[in-house]
N, C-alpha and C positions, 0 to 999 in steps of 0.2 A: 324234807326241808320245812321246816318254822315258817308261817308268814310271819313278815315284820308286822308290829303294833302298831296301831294307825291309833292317833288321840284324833277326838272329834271336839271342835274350839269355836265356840261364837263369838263373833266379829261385829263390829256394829263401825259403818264408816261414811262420811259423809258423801254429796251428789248435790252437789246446787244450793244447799243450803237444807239440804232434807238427810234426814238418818236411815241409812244402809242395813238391812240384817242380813248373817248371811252364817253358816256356820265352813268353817275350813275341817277337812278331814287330811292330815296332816301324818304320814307316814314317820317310823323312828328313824328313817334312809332317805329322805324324799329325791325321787329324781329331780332333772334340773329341766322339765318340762311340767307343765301343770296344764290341769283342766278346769276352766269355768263353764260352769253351765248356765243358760240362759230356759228361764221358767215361759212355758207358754204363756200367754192372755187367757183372760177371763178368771175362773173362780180357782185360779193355781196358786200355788206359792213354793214354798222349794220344797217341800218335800213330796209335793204330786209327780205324775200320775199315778196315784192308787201307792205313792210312797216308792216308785220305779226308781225316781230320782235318787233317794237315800241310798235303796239296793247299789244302783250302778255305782254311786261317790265308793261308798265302801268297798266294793269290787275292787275297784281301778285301787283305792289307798292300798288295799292289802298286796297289791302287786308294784307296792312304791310309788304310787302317782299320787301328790297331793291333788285334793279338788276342794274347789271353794264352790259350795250353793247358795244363793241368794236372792234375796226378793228385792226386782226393781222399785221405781218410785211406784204409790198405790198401789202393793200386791202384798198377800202375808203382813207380816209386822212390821213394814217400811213404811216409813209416813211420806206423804205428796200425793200429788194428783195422777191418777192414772192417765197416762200419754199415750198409753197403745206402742207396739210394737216398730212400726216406723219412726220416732221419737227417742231409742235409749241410747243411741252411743252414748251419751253420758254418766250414761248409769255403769255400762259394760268396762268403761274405760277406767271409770272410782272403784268398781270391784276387781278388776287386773292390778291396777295401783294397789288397793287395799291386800290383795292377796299376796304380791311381789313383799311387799311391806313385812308383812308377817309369816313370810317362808323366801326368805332369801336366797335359800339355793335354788328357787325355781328363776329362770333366765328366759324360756320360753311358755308362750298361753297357748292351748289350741283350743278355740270356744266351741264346747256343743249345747246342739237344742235339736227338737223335734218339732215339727210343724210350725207355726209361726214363730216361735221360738229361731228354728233355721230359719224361715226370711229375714228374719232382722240378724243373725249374722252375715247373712249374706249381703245386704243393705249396708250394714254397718262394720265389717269384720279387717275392711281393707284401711280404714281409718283408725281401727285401735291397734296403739302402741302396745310392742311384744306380743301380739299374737301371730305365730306363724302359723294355724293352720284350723282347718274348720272341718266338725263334722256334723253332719247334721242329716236327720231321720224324716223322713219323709216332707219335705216343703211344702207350705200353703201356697198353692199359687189360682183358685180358685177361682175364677172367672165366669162368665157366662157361655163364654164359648166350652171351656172344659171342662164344665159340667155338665153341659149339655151332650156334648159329643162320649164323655164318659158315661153317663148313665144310658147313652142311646146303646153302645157296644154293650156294654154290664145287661138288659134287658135283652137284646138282641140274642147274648152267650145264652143267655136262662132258659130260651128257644128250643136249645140242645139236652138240655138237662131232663132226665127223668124226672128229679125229686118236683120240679115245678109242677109238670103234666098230672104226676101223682095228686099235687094237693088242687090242682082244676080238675082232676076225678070227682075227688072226694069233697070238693065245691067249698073251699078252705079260702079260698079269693071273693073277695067282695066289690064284684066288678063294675058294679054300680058304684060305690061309692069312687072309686078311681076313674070312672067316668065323668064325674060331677067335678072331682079333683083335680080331672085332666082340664077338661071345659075351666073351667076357676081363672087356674093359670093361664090359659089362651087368651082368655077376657083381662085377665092383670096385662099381661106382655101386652095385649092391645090401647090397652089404658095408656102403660107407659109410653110406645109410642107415636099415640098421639101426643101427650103432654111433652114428650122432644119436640116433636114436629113442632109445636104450637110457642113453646122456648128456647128452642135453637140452642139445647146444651149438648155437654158432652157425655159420654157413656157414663165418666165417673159419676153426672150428677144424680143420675139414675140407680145409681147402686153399684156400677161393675168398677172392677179391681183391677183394672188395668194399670193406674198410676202405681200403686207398690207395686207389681207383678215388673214392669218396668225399672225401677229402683232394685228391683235384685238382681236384674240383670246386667247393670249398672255397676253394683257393687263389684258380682262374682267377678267381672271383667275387670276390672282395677285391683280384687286380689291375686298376691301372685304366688300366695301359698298353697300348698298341695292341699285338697279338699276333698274329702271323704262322704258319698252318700250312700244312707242308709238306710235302703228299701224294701216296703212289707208288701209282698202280695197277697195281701187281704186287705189291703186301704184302699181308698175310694181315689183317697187324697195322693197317693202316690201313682196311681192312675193316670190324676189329674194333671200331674207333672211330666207325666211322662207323654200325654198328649202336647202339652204344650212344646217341650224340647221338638218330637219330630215335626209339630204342624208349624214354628216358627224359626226361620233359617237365622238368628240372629241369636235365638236361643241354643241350638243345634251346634253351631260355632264354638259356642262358650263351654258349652254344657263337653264338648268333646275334644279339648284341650288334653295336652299330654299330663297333667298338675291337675286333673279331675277324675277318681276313682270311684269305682261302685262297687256294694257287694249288698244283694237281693238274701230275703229271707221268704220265701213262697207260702209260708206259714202264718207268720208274722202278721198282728192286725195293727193298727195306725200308732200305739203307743210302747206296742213290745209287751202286751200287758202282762203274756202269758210264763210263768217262770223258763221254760225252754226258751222262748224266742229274748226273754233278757237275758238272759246268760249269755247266749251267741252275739246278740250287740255287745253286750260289755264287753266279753272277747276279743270281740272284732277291733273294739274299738286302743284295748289296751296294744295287741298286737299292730297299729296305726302308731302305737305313740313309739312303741319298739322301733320298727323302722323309722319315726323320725328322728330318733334319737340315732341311729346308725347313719344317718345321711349327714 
């Protein structure tokens, strides 16, 4: 069988008063589901990571799913001020609009992103109009505490492993220098707790990420569409997530609803970067839109 012809169509729409870019990949059949994807933070725009984002749109179009990529306000070639990812429903919601707009037969959104890209649908996913469902690749939920608690296990595992012992053979560790690096950090943490103690704030002012980590757990709970996560066992970051679920019973609850699915790629490092482990996301992901479209 033929794939259908997907045209790839730049879109340019507005968001507060600022210009939207975004390009739609646009099937000659499109279902009446679509996918928008939400670009990480930082030095992204829609066609990062490493152009993953283009690969996966293409994917998904050639198997009939239109998808719209776009650059929120401050990212790529979208003019405003960058908000950071706690900040876009407005942005998600001009590019669901803009996309309905210019492919009519789609009737539902299902938004994906990958690391903070997912917290902010998760944050934000149960307030945008037409979106019934969310997937999203490994979550930022990064804190102090699981970080901590993840790279103590991550070091701990490396205990077991040959390859480590191997390169303390052949003296490949500079234990010195991770000594002075350890001490550093002890002296930083000690810093900062004094300067709590002595201003009586709160974790957030210090730097921990508890306030959004909170806000997605807020969101998830208020969304009531079926949610697909999708986890690399080579991320640091999905780790991180996954300590948080079992170490917080409120997390644990949400995270293990009948309307929250998972499916692990053990290979897979934080972005999918590798062509095997994209391909298996895109998969995964179009065989997600299959069954929502059978429900």
């Amino acid at each position: 069988m033929n794939e259908p012809v997907s045209a790839e169509i730049p879109i340019v729409f507005q968001c507060n008063g600022e210009a939207l870019v975004g390009i739609i990949h646009r099937p000659a059949i499109p279902a009446d589901i679509g996918v928008v994807t939400i670009i990480a933070g930082g030095p992204q725009y829609r066609a990062g990571v490493g152009r993953g984002m283009v690969s996966a749109a293409r994917e998904l179009s050639s198997a009939g799913v239109p998808v719209l990529r776009f650059d929120h306000r401050g990212l790529g070639d979208s003019s405003g001020d960058f908000l950071g990812f706690e900040h876009i429903a407005d942005d998600i919601q001009a590019a669901v609009d803009a996309f309905r707009e210019a492919v009519p037969e789609v009737s539902k959104v299902v938004l994906w992103g990958g690391c903070d890209a997912a917290s902010a649908a998760m944050i934000h996913g149960w307030r945008i109009e037409d979106a019934v469902s969310l997937v999203l690749g490994n979550p930022w939920v990064t804190t102090t505490f699981t970080q901590s608690a993840v790279m103590r296990k991550h070091y701990l595992s490396r205990l077991k492993e040959w390859s480590f012992w191997r390169k303390v053979l052949r003296f490949e560790y500079n234990f010195t220098a991770y000594a002075v690096e350890g001490w550093q950090k002890v002296a930083d943490k000690f810093v900062r707790l004094i300067r709590v103690s002595d201003r009586s704030v709160s974790d957030e002012t210090i730097g921990d990420t508890g306030n959004y980590v909170n806000k997605m757990l807020s969101g998830l709970r208020q969304f009531d569409g079926p949610v697909l996560f999708l986890m690399s066992g080579q991320s640091l970051l999905s780790r991180e997530f996954d300590e948080l679920v079992n170490s917080d019973v409120q997390w644990h609850q949400v995270y293990h609803r009948s309307t929250c699915s998972r499916i692990d790629f053990p290979d897979a490092d934080q972005t999918f970067s590798d062509s095997k482990s994209r391909q298996a996301a895109n998969r995964a992901i179009v065989d997600w839109l299959v069954k929502l479209r059978g429900n």
